[in-house]
Structures are given as C-alpha cells and as structure tokens.
N, C-alpha and C positions, 0 to 999 in steps of 0.2 A: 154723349148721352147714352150709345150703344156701351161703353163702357162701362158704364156706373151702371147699367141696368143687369150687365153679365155678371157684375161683380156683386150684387144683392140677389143676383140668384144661386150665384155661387156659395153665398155665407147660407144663405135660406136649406141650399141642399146641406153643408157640413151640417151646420146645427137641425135638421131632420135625420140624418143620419146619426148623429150623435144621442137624440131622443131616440131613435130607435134599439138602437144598443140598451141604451141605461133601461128601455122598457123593456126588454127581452129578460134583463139579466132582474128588471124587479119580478116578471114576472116567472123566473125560474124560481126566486126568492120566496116569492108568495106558493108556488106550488110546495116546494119543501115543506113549507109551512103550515099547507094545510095540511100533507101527508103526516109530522108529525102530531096534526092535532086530533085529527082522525086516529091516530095508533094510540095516545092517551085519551080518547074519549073510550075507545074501545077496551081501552085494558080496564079504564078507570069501570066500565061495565061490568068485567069480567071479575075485576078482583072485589074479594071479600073482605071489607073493613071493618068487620064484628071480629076478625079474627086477630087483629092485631099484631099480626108477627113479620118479621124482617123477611123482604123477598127480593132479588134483582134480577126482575125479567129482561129480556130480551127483544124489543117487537122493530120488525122491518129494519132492523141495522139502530138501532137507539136503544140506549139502557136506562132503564128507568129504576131509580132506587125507593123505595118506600121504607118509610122505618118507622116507631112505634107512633112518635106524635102526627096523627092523625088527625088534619083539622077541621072538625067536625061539634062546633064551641056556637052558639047561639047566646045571647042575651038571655033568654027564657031558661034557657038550660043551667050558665053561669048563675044566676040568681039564686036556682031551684040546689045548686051543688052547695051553694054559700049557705043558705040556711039549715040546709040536709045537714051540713059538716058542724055549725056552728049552734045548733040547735038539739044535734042527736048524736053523730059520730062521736063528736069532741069529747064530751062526759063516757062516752062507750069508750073510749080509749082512754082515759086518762086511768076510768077503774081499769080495764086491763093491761095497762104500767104497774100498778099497786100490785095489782096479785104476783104479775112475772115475776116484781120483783119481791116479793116475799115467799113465793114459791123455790126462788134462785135462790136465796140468800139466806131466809129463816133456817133453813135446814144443809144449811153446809155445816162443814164438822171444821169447826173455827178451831177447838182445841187440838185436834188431829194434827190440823195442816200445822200449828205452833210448834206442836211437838217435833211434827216431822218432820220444820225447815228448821228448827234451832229459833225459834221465834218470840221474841217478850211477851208475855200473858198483860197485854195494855192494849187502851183503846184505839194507838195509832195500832196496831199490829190487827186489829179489828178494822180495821179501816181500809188498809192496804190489803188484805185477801179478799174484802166486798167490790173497792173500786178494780179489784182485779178480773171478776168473774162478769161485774155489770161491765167492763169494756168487751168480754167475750159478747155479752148478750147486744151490746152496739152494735157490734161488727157483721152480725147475723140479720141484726133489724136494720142495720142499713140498705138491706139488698130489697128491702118489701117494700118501692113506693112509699107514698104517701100515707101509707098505714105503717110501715116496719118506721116511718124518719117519727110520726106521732108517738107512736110506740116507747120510739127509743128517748125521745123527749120524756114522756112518762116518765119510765126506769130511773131515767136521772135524775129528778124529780122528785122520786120515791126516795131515791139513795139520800138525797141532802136532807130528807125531814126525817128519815131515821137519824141520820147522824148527827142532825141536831137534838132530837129526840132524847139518844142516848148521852148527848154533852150533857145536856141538863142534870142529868139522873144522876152523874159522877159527883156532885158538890154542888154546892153554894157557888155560882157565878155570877156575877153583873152582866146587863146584859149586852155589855160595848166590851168583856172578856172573849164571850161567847162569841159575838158576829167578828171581831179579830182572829180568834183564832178558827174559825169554819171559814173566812177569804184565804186564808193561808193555805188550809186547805184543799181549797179551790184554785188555788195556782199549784197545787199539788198533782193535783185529779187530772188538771191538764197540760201537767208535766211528764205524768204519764203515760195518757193517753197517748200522746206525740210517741211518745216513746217505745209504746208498745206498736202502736202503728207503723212502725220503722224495722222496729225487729219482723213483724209479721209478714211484712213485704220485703224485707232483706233473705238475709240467712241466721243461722242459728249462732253465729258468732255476735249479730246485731244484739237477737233475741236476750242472749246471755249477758251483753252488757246492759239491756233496760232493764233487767231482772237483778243483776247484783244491783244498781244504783237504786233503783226502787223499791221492787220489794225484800230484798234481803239488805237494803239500810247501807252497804257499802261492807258491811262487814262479815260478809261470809268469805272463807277461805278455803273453803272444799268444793272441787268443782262439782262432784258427783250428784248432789244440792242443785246447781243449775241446769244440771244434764234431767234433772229427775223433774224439775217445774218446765224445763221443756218440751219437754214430752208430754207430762200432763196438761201442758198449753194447747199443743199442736192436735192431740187426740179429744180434745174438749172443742175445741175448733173445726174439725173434724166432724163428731156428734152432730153438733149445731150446721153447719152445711148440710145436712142430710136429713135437717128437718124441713119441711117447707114455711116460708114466714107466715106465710096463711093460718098454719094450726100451730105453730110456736105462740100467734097471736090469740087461737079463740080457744086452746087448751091452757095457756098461762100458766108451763109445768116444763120444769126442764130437770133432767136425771142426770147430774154430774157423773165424771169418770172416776173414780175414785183413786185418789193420788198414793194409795199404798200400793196401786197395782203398779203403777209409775216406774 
C-alpha cells in the first residue's frame, strides 16, 4: 500500500514538474508575444498611412515591412469607389483615351516616317507606324495604376475604331471582309506587342529583330534603317518616362522625337 501511494506521488511530482516547464516556456512565449505586439501597436501609431510609401523599420530587434497595399477597404468605402469609378471616372477616361490617342497619332508625319524607312504608301504601312507609337504610349501608361491600365484600355480602343474607320473609307467592303481582315489584324497588334516588349527589355540586337520582322515587313536590307528606328524608339521611350502619368493623362498631348533627327 506504502508502495503504490509513493509511486502516485512520484508520477503526481514528474507530471507537475513537467506542467511547470511547459508553463514557463508558454509563458516566455506569451511575453515575446506581447513585446512584439506592443512594437506594432506602436509603430502602427507612428507611421503615416496617407503617405503610402515603401519603409522597413526596425523596432526592438523585428523588422516590419509595409508596402503600398494598405488595408484600409470598408464596405462603405468599396461601394462609394464602384460607383465613383463606374458612374464618373469610366467616361472621364475613356474620353481621355480618344484625345491621347489623337493627339499621338493625328499628327505624326506618317508620309515622313514612309519615306524615311523605305516604306509602301498603303494602309498596312499606316498601321504598323500607329500600333508602333500606341505601344510606346502602353508602356508609359502601364506604370500609372489604375488610371495609366484605364488609359491604356482607352488608346487601344481608339486605335481599333480608327482603324476600322479608315478600312471602310478604302472601298466597298462586306461586312464579314472587313471584321476578317481587322482579327488578322489583331493577331498582328499582338504579335507585336510581344514583340516589341522583348526587344525593350532585352538588348538592341532583340530590338532589331522585332523591327526588321514587323515593322520593316522582313524586307529591309540596310541595317542603318534599324540602327536609326532604334534610336528613335529608345529616345521616345525615354521622353515618355520623364513625363509623369498623371499629366500624360490630364494634358492628352504627347511631342514626338522627331525621326530625321534619329
């Protein structure tokens, strides 16, 4: 009986001692715990979320990264953006797609640049120096949020109903001609696109072969021709970085480089 009663205080002491461990070490657990919640209550006091910019502080040995999305998203708020955007922005952007792209495009010097690359006086040759200059204007409006991605919707937008615009103008078509030949088209635009987006982030060796296969048609044989579109690429690209997308967006006016200086 003295037996069995040492031996059930014996397990009674392990497993208390056992609890006491496991409790010590939850509550070192819980103390870190609160230490860090303290250092983000406090920072989270400190820092300024109207200002939106990328910071990585440092507080009591933890690093805290904050970066732009900020969640700061209410139901009331969401709602009040949906209609803001689908009610007012939408139409504010769509006409300022139209002008960009008529301010871009109406006044390029479409017979210049034919001349100057050796280029057929026809409608695709009109076509390929527009979808060339609205990929410049993508690339720029890419970097502007939610306003430069609407934007650049727009532009694109604009481009397909000139260019359908101008199909009609040419002749007498059908109108199962016409929507065949504007998809063609359009596996064209975004044959390019790719394309040009490769060379822009490559090197100029890229560059040069999206530009012989596209816009010079495969058939140019002087490199001099590609040295001189790349250049006028690089420094139009160039320009456009150095506008911000804000007043790219609410001027809807873009000054080309001019390719004889090329």
């Amino acid at each position: 009986m003295y037996k069995i009663q040492l031996m059930s205080l014996a397990r009674f002491a392990s497993v208390m001692s056992m609890t006491i461990r496991n409790s010590s070490t939850l509550c070192a657990i819980v103390n870190k715990s609160c230490v860090f919640n303290n250092a983000s209550s406090q920072f989270v006091k400190n820092y300024d979320f109207k200002q939106r910019i990328h910071t990585t502080p440092t507080i009591n040995g933890y690093k805290v990264v904050i970066s732009d999305s900020v969640p700061n998203y209410t139901y009331l708020s969401g709602v009040r953006q949906f209609f803001r955007y689908h009610c007012f922005l939408k139409y504010i952007y769509r006409g300022r797609g139209s002008l960009l792209y008529t301010y871009a495009c109406d006044h390029l010097d479409y017979i210049g640049i034919m001349k100057n690359f050796k280029m057929a006086d026809t409608y695709f040759s009109w076509f390929l120096i527009t979808e060339l200059h609205v990929w410049m204007l993508m690339v720029r409006l890419e970097a502007g949020n939610k306003a430069g991605v609407d934007m650049r919707k727009n532009v694109v937008t604009a481009m397909w109903k000139d260019a359908e615009m101008r199909k009609k103008k040419l002749g007498n078509f059908r109108g199962n001609d016409i929507s065949k030949q504007m998809e063609e088209l359009g596996h064209q635009f975004n044959a390019a696109i790719v394309g040009y987006d490769e060379g822009l982030l490559s090197d100029d060796q890229t560059l040069a072969g999206a530009i012989w296969r596209t816009f010079l048609e495969m058939k140019c044989d002087d490199p001099k021709l590609m040295e001189k579109m790349i250049i006028y690429i690089r420094k139009n690209i160039q320009m456009l970085d150095n506008i911000p997308v804000l007043s790219l967006i609410n001027s809807a006016k873009v000054t080309w480089i001019d390719h004889r200086t090329c």
